[in-house]
C-alpha positions as CSV (number, residue, x, y, z in Angstrom):
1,X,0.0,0.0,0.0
2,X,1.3,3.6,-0.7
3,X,2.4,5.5,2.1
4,X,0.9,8.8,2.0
5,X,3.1,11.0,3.8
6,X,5.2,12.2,1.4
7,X,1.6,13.3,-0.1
8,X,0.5,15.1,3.0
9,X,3.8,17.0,2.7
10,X,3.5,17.8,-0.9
11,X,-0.3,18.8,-0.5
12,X,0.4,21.1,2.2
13,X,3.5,22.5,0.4
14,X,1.4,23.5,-2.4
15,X,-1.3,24.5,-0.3
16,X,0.7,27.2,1.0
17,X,2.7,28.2,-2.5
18,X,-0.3,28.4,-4.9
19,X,-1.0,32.0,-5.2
20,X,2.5,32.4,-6.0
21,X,3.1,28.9,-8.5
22,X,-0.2,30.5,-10.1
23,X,1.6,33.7,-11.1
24,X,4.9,32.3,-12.1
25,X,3.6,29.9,-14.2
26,X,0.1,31.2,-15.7
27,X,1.5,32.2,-19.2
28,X,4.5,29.7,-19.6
29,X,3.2,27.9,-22.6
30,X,3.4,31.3,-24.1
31,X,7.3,31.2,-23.9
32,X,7.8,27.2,-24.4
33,X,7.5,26.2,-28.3
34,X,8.6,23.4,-27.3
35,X,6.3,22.0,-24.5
36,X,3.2,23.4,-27.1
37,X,4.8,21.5,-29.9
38,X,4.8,18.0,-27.9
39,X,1.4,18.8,-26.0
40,X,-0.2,19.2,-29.5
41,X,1.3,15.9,-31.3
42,X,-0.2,14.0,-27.6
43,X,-3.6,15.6,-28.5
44,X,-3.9,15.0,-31.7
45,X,-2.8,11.0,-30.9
46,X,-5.3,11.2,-28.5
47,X,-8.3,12.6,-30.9
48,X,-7.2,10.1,-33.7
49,X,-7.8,7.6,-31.1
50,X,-11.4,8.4,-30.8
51,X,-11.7,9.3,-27.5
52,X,-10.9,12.7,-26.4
53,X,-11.1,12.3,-22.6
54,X,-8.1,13.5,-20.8
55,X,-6.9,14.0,-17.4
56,X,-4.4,16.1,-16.5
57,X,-3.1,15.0,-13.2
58,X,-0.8,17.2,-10.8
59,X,-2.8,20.1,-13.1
60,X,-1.9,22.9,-10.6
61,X,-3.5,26.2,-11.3
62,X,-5.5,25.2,-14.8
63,X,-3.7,26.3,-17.2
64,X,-2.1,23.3,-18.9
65,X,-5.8,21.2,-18.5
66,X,-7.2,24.7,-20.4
67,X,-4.6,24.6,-23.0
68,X,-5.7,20.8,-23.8
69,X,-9.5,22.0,-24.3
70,X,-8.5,24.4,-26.5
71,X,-6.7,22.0,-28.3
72,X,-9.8,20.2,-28.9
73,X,-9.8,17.7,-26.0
74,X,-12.2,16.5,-23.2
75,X,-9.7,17.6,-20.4
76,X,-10.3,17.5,-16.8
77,X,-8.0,18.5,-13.8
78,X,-6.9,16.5,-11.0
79,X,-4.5,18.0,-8.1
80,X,-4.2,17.0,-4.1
81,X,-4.1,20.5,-3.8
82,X,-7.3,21.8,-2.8
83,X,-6.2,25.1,-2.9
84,X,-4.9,24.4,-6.1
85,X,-8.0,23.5,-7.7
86,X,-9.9,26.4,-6.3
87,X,-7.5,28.8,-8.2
88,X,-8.0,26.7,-10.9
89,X,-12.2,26.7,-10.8
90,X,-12.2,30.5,-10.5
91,X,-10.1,31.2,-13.9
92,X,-11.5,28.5,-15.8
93,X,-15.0,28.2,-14.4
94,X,-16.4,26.1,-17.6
95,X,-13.8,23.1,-17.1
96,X,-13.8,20.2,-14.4
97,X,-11.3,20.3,-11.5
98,X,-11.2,17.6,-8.9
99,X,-9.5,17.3,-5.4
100,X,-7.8,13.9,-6.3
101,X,-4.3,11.6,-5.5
102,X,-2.7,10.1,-8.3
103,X,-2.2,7.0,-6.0
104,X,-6.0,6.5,-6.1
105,X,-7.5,7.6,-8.8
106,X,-11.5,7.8,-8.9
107,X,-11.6,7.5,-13.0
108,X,-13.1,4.2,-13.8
109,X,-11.1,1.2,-15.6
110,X,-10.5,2.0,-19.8
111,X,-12.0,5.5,-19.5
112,X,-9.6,8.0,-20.6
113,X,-8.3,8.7,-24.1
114,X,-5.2,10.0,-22.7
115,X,-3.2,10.7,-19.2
116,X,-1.1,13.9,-19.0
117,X,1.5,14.0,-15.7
118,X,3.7,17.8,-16.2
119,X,6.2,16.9,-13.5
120,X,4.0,15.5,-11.1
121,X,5.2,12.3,-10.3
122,X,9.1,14.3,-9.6
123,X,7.4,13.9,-5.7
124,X,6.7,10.7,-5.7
125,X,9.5,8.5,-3.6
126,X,10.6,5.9,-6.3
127,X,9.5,2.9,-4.0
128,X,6.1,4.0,-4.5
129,X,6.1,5.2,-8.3
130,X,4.9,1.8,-9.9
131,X,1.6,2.2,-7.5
132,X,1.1,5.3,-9.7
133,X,2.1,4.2,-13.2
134,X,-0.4,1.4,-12.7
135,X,-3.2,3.6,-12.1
136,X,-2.1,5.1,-15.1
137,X,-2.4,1.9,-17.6
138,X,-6.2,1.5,-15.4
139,X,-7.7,4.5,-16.2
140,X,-6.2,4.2,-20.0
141,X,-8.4,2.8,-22.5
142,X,-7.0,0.2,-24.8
143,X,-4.2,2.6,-27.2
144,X,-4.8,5.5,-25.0
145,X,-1.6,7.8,-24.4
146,X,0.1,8.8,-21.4
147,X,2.5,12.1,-21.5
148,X,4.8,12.1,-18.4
149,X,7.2,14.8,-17.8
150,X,10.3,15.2,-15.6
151,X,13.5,16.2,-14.3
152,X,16.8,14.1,-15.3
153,X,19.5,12.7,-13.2
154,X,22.8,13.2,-15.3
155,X,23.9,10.2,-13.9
156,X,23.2,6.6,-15.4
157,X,24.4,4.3,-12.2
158,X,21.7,6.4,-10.2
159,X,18.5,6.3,-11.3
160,X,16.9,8.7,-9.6
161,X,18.2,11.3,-7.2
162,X,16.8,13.7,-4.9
163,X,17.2,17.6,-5.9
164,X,15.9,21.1,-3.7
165,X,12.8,22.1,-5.7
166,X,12.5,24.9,-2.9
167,X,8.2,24.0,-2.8
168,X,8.4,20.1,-1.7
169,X,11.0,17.4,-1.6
170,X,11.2,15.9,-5.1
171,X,13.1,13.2,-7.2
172,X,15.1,13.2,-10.4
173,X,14.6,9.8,-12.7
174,X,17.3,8.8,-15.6
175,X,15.3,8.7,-18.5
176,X,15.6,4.9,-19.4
177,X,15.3,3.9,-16.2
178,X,11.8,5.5,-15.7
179,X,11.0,4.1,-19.6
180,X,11.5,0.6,-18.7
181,X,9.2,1.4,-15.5
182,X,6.8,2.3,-17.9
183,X,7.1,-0.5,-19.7
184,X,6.9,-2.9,-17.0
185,X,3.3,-1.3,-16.3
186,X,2.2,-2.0,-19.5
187,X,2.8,1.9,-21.4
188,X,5.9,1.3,-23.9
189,X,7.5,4.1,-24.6
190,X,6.8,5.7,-28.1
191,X,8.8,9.2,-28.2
192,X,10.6,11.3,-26.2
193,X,11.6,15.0,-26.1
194,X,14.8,16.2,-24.4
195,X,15.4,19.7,-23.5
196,X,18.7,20.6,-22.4
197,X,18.9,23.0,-19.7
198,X,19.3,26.7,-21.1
199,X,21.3,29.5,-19.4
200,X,18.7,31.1,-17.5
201,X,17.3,28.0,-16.2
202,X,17.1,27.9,-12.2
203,X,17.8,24.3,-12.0
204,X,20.3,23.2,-14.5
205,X,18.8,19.3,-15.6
206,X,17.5,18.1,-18.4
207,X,14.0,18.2,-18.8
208,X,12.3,14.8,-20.7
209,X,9.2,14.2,-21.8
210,X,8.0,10.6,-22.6
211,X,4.9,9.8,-24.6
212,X,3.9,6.0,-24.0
213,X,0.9,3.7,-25.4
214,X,-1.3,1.1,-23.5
215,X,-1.6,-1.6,-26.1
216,X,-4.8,-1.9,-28.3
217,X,-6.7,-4.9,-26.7
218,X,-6.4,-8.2,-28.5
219,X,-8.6,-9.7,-30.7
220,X,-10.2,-12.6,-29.5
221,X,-11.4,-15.1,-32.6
222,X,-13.8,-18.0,-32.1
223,X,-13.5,-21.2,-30.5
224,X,-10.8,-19.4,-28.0
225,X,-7.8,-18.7,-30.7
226,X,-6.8,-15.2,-31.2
């Protein structure tokens, strides 16, 4: 069972930052070409698929789960921040935000097109990220696409590593290793975008984004043989 400390702390932490997170990061789609080009190729995958349902877990203040409506898509917010998700009802009062944990998610089984995760799962403690990455592949319909983003170790013989993100304790993951985690839970990596850490970047780590597919179910033929 996941431990839900490390939650509490987060929650709490985000709780008390929100105002501020809100501000910083309101219009920073505006200035990332990058992050719009990769959010766009997800929700186009994810219309092609035929079902436009998406949630965007860890959504913050709104604005990522608004930029995926505009894009077309059936996008709802999920956050353990309450305060969070009050920010986020009162500047996008005609989308859905819910008080939710990614570690038990109330989305039933196959209902969701796709699964969007902007550096969420960075405070997760690695023992208990496969709890999360399987309710990923649940909620997932069969083909549906999950977009997970986070920090990079620059180290390959650590696979993840804790790092000061100054608002609650958080973890960097080496890219491969957080790939074959994915595919362990059923989501094989498709794509991945690396962005190398700029000048005026804060934090100086790579930034990766992985797009990964839950498999289209199998065709069963009669008499039992596929």
């Amino acid at each position: 069972m996941v431990q839900h400390d490390a939650l509490t702390v987060t929650r709490e932490a985000y709780d008390a930052a929100a105002l501020t997170y809100a501000q910083l990061f309101r219009d920073s789609l505006r200035d990332s070409p990058l992050d719009r080009a990769i959010l766009g190729a997800f929700a186009e995958l994810v219309s092609a698929g035929g079902n436009g349902q998406v949630a965007d877990l860890g959504c913050g203040p709104g604005h990522v789960t608004a930029h995926l409506d505009e894009l077309g898509l059936a996008a709802f917010g999920v956050d353990a921040s309450p305060t969070m998700i009050e920010l986020a009802r009162q500047t996008y009062p005609g989308l859905r935000f819910d008080v939710g944990s990614m570690a038990a998610l109330d989305i039933a089984d196959g209902a969701l097109g796709g699964v969007l995760s902007r550096w969420s799962v960075i405070h997760t403690p690695p023992r208990e990220l496969p709890v999360i990455l399987a309710g990923f592949h649940r909620v997932l319909a069969p083909g549906g696409h999950l977009l997970i983003g986070f920090s990079a170790t620059d180290d390959p013989s650590h696979p993840t590593q804790v790092f000061d993100h100054t608002v609650a304790p958080a973890y960097r993951w080496w890219p491969d290793h957080l790939a074959a985690m994915l595919r362990e839970s059923g989501l094989p990596e498709v794509a991945r975008m690396v962005r190398e850490p700029q000048p005026t970047d804060r934090r100086q780590f790579q930034e990766v984004q992985l797009l990964a597919r839950k498999a289209q179910a199998e065709a069963v033929q009669p008499n039992g043989g596929r």
